[in-house]
N, C-alpha and C positions, 0 to 999 in steps of 0.2 A: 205076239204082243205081250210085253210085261205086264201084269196088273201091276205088282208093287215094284217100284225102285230102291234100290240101295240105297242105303245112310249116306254111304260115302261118293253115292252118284250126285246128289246135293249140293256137295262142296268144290270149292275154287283151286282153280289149280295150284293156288299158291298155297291153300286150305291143305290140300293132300299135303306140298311137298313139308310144310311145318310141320305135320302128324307124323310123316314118318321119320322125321328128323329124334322127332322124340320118340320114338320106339325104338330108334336104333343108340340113343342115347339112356334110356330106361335100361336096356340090354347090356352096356357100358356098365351100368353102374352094381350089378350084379357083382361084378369082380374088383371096381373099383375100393365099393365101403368093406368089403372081408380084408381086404391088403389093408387099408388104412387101418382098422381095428389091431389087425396082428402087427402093425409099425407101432401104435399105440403103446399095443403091453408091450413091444420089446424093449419101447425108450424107461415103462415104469419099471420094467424087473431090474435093468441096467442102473436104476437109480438106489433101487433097493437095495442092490448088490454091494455098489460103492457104499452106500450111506453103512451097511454092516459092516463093512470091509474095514470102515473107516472107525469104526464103534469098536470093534474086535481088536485091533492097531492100539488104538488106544486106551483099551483095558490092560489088554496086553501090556503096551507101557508102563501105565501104571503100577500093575503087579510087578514086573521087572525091577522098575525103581525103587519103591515104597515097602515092596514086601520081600521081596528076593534079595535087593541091594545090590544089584549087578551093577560092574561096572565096565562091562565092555566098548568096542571102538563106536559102534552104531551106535550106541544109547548118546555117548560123549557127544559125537555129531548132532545128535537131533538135539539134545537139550542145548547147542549152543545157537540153535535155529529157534526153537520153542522158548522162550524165557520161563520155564519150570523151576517153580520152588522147592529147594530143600528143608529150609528151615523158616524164622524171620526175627529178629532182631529188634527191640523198641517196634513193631510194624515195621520193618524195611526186610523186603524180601533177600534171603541168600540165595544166589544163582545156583542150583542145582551144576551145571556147569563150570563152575569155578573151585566146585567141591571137588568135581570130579578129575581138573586140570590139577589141584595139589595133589591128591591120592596117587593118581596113575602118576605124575612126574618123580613123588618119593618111590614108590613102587619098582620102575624103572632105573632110579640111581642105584637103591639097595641091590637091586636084582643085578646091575652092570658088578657090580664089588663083593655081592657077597653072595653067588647063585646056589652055593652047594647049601644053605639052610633052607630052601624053598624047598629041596628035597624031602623034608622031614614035615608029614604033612601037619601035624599037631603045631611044631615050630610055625610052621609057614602060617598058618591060621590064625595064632596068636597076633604077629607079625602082620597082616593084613587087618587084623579090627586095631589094633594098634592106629596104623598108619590111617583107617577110616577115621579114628575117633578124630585127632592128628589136624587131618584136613578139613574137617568142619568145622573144627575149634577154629580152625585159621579163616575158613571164608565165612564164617561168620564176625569175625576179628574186623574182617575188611568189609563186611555190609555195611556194620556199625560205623568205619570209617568214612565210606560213602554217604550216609544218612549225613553224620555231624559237617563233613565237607560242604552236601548243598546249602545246610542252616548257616555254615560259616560264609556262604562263595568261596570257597577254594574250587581251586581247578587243576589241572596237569594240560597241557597242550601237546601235540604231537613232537614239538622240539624239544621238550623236556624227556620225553620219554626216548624219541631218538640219540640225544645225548648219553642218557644212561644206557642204554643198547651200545654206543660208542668204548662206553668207557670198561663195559663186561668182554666187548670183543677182543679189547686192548690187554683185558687183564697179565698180570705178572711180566709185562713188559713183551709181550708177541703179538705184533701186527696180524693177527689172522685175519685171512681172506672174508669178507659177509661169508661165503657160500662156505668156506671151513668152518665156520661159528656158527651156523645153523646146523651142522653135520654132527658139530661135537653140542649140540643142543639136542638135536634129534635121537642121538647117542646113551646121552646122560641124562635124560630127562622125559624122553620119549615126547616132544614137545614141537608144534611146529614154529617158527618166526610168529607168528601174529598173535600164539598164544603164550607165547615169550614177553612179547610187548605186554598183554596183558597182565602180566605178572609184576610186569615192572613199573605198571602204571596204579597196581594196584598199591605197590610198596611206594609210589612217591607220593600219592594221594592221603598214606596213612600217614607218613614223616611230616607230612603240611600239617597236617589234623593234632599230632600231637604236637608239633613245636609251638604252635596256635592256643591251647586248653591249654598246655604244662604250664603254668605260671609259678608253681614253687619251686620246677627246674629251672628255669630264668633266672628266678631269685638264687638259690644257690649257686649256678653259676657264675652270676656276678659278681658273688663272695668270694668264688675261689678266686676269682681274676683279680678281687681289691687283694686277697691273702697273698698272694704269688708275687705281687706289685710289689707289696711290704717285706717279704720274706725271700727277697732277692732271686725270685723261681726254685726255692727249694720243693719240689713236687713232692717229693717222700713227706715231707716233714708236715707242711699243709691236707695234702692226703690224710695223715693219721689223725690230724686236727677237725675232719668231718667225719668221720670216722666212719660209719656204712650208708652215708649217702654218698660219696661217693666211691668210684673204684680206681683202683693206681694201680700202673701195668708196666714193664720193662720188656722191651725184647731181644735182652739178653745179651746182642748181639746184633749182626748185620742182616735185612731183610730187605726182599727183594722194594723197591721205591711204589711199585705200582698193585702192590700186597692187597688184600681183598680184606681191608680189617677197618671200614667206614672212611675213609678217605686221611687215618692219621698219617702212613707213610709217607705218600704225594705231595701232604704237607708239613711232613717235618724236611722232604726232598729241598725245598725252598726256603728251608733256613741254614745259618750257617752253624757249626758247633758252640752249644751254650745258650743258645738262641731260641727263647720260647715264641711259640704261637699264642695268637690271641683266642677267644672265645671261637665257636666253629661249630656249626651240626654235623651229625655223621650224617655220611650218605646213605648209611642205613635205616634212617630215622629213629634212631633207637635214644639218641641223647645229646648233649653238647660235649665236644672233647677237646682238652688243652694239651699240646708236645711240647716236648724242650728236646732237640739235636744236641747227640752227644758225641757221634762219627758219621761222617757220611764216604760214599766213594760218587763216581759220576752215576750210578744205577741204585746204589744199596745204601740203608740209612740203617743208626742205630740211634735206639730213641725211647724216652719214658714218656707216659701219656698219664691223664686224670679223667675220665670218664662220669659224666654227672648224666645219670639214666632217665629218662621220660617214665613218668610212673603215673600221672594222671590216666590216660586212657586205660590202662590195662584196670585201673582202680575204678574205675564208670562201668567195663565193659563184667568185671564180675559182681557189681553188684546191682545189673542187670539178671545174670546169672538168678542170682538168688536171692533176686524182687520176682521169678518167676517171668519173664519180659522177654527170653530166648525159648520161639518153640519150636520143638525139631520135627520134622515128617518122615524122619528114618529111624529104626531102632538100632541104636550103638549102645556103646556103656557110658557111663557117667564120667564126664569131662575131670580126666584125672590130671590136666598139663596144662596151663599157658598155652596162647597163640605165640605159635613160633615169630620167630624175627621174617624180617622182608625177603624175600629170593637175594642169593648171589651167583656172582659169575662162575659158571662151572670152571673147572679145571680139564686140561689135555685128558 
């Protein structure tokens, strides 16, 4: 005979089977909560990892670009992904990437034409901060055009830009193929199709911007166009009569009609000899231009031109300059040059 009974003699059957339900689940969780803990830290070191991964990348960068001045193929890509500033303009940021599209595209042409100086490292060095100074002068030439463009509403649309893509493919009178025009682009320029277009949109956005401000070029225009009316199209003689606002040009002789010189040959192609043109922008946005045909054949024109120059922006843009108003985040030398004129159509 038992005196005392079990604890567990007490309880219900259904008493026991719940008790050992949780014992064999207490026993479970032994092995359960150590996995979960070591799942734990793996997800935070993994985050740690990236998050320095990501910190270190980015210093990196930075020192590359800011301090180093590299201008290699990686960097080019990322900052056309990253919207990184190089400089800024009145406040309008320069694309770091746009600096980098003129540098490397001059870089590439010199290099196709004249490789044996890149040998000489002293030369070649010179020759490189040159062409850095160069290209920042220029994208920043074109922030500022961008800035004045929103305040104006000017725009460029994809048809404008296509057209002038057209009319570069076309140059000097040879149908090339697109896929041959990006090859002799890729070539000369080291440039792909899409940052072609950007070049070209950046040049028709600035030709809007200054033919928009230039209001003294307007007015002088005009005058040449009443002078020329009166003076029977003597271009020479009118020419001398403004005497360095404008410019008077001959070409000598016969050039090719579809010539890469702002759209005068094209349109002296459509006159007959003797035959002046009226007022006209160049397609290079640089100024207005008046021809008079003096030969033509069915391809090649010979022709005198007057050339009245856009002088307002470049007159805004350096006395930004030296209001203090342009700040750079790269170390170069001191802006010894103008912003170059717009991109043109490569040649074979």
């Amino acid at each position: 005979m038992k005196l005392f009974k079990r604890k567990d003699d007490k309880k219900t059957e259904a008493e026991k089977v719940e008790a050992r339900r949780e014992e064999v689940l207490a026993k479970g969780r032994k092995f359960k909560y150590p996995l979960q803990w070591t799942r734990h830290r793996v997800v935070i070191n993994t985050i740690l990892v990236s998050i320095i991964t990501i910190v270190l990348l980015f210093v990196g960068g930075w020192f590359a670009l800011y301090r180093l001045n590299m201008t290699d193929d990686l960097l080019f890509r990322v900052t056309k992904i990253i919207p990184t500033p190089v400089a800024s303009v009145d406040s309008e940021n320069v694309r770091f990437s746009d600096y980098l599209m003129f540098y490397r595209s001059s870089v590439t042409s010199f290099k196709r034409q004249s490789s044996s100086q890149f040998e000489n490292e002293e030369i070649r060095d010179d020759l490189l901060a040159e062409y850095k100074r160069t290209a920042l002068n220029e994208a920043e030439s074109y922030a500022y055009a961008l800035k004045l463009a929103r305040e104006l509403d000017l725009k460029v649309d994809d048809s404008e830009i296509d057209s002038e893509f057209e009319r570069h493919r076309k140059v000097g009178g040879i149908d090339r193929s697109e896929e041959g025009f990006v090859k002799i682009i890729e070539d000369n320029f080291g440039l792909s199709k899409s940052e072609y277009r950007r070049m070209l949109y950046l040049a028709l956005i600035k030709a809007k911007v200054e033919n928009k401000i230039d209001e003294s070029a307007s007015e002088t225009a005009s005058a040449v166009e009443k002078a020329l009316a009166e003076n029977g199209s003597d271009f020479k003689a009118v020419a001398e009569s403004f005497g360095e606002k404008i410019i008077y040009e001959e070409t000598g002789g016969l050039v090719d009609g579809r010539n890469v010189d702002g759209g005068r040959a094209s349109e002296a192609l459509k006159l007959e000899p003797g035959e002046s043109s009226g007022k006209f922008v160049s397609m290079n946005g640089d100024g207005y231009y008046f021809v008079k045909l003096i030969k033509k054949t069915e391809t090649e024109v010979n022709f005198v031109s007057i050339h009245v120059p856009f002088t307002e922006f470049n007159s805004r843009f350096s006395a930004l300059r030296e209001e203090g108003k342009i700040k750079e985040y790269i170390n170069l030398p001191d802006p010894s040059s103008e912003p170059n004129n717009p991109v043109e159509a490569p040649e074979d």
